[in-house]
One Martini backbone bead per residue (centre of mass of N, CA, C, O) as a GRO file, in nm:
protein
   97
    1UNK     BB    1  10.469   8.347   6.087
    2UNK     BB    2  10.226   8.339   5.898
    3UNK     BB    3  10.170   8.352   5.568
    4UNK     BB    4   9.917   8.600   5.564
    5UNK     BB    5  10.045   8.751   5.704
    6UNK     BB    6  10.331   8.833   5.557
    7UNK     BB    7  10.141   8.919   5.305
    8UNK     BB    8  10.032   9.146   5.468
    9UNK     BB    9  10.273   9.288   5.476
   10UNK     BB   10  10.372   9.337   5.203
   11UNK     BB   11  10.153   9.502   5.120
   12UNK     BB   12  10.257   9.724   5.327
   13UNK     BB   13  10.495   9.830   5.219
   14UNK     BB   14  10.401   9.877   4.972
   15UNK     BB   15  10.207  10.119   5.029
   16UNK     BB   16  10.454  10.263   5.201
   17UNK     BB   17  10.609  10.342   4.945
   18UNK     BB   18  10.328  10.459   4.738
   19UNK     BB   19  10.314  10.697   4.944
   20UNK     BB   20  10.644  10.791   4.864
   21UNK     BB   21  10.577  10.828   4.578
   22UNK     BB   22  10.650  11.116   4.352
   23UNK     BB   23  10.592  10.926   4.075
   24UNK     BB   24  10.299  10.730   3.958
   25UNK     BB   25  10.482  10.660   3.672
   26UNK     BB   26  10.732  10.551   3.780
   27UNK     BB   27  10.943  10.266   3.769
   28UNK     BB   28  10.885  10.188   4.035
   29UNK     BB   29  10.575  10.266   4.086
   30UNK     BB   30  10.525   9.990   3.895
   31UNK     BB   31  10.683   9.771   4.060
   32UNK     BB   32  10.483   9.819   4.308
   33UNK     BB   33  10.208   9.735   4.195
   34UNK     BB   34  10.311   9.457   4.095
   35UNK     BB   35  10.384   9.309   4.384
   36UNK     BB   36  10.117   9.386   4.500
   37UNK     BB   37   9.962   9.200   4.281
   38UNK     BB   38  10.070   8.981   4.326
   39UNK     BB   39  10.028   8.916   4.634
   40UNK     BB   40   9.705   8.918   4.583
   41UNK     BB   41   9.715   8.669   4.420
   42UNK     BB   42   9.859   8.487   4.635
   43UNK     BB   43   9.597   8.515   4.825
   44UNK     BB   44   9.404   8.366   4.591
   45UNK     BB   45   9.636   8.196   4.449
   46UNK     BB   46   9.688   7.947   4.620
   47UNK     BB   47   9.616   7.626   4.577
   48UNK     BB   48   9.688   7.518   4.320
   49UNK     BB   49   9.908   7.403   4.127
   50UNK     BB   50   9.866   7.579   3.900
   51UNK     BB   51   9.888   7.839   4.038
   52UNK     BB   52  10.170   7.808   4.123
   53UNK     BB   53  10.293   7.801   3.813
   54UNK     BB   54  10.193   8.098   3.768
   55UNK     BB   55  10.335   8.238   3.961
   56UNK     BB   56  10.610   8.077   3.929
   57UNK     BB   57  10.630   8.264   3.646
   58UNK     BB   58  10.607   8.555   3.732
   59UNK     BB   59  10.833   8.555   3.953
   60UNK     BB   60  11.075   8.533   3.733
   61UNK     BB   61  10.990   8.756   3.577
   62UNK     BB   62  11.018   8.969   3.805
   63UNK     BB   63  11.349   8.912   3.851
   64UNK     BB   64  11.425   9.000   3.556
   65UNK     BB   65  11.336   9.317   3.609
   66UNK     BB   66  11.485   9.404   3.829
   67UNK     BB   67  11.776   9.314   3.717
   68UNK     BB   68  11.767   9.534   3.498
   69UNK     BB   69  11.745   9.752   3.631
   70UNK     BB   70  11.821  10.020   3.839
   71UNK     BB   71  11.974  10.100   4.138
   72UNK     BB   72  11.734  10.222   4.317
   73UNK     BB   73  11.654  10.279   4.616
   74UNK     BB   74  11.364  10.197   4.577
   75UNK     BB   75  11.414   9.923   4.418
   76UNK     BB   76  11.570   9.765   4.617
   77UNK     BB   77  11.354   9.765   4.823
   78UNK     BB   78  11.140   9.648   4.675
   79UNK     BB   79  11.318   9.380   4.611
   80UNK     BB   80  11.268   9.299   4.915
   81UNK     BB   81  10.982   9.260   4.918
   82UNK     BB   82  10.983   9.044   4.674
   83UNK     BB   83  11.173   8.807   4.814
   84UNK     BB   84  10.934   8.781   5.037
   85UNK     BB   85  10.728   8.655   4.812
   86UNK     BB   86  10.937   8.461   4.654
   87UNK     BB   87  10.919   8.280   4.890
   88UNK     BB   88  10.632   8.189   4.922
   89UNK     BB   89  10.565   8.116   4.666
   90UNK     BB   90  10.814   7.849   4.664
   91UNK     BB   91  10.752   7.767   4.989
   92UNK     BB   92  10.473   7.660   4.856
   93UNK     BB   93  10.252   7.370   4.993
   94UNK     BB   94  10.029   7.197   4.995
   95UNK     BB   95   9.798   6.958   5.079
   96UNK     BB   96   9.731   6.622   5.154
   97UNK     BB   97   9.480   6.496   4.997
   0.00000   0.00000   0.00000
């Protein structure tokens, strides 16, 4: 699978969170609209070196968020697709130029 692939995997995980979701301003469901919108960002901002590194420093910012919550069912969920974009964001390397 490749790069876009995956992200767009990640975005359908969240959607499919977002739409089991009671109540859409609980802590989950905004946890689950940011990881969906860095995914959105790292679709369209992940070129240059710049924006890798404003993306890897919102994606630590967003493991230290998750990591202080308590782990509901959901929360949980959430983790496991923020992982697979957190892989995503850190093992993308620019192109040779």
């Amino acid at each position: 699978m490749n790069f876009q692939e995956e992200n767009e995997n990640i975005k359908n995980d969240i959607e499919i969170n977002l739409s089991h979701s009671a109540e859409a301003d609980s802590v989950e469901a905004m946890m689950d609209l940011a990881v969906y919108g860095l995914a959105a960002m790292v679709a369209k901002h992940n070129k240059t070196r710049g924006e890798q590194l404003v993306l890897q420093a919102i994606a630590g910012h967003m493991r230290k968020l998750l990591a202080a919550l308590p782990e509901t069912e959901s929360l949980v969920q959430t983790g496991k697709v923020y992982r697979r974009l957190e892989d995503l964001i850190f093992k993308t390397y620019l192109p040779e130029q």
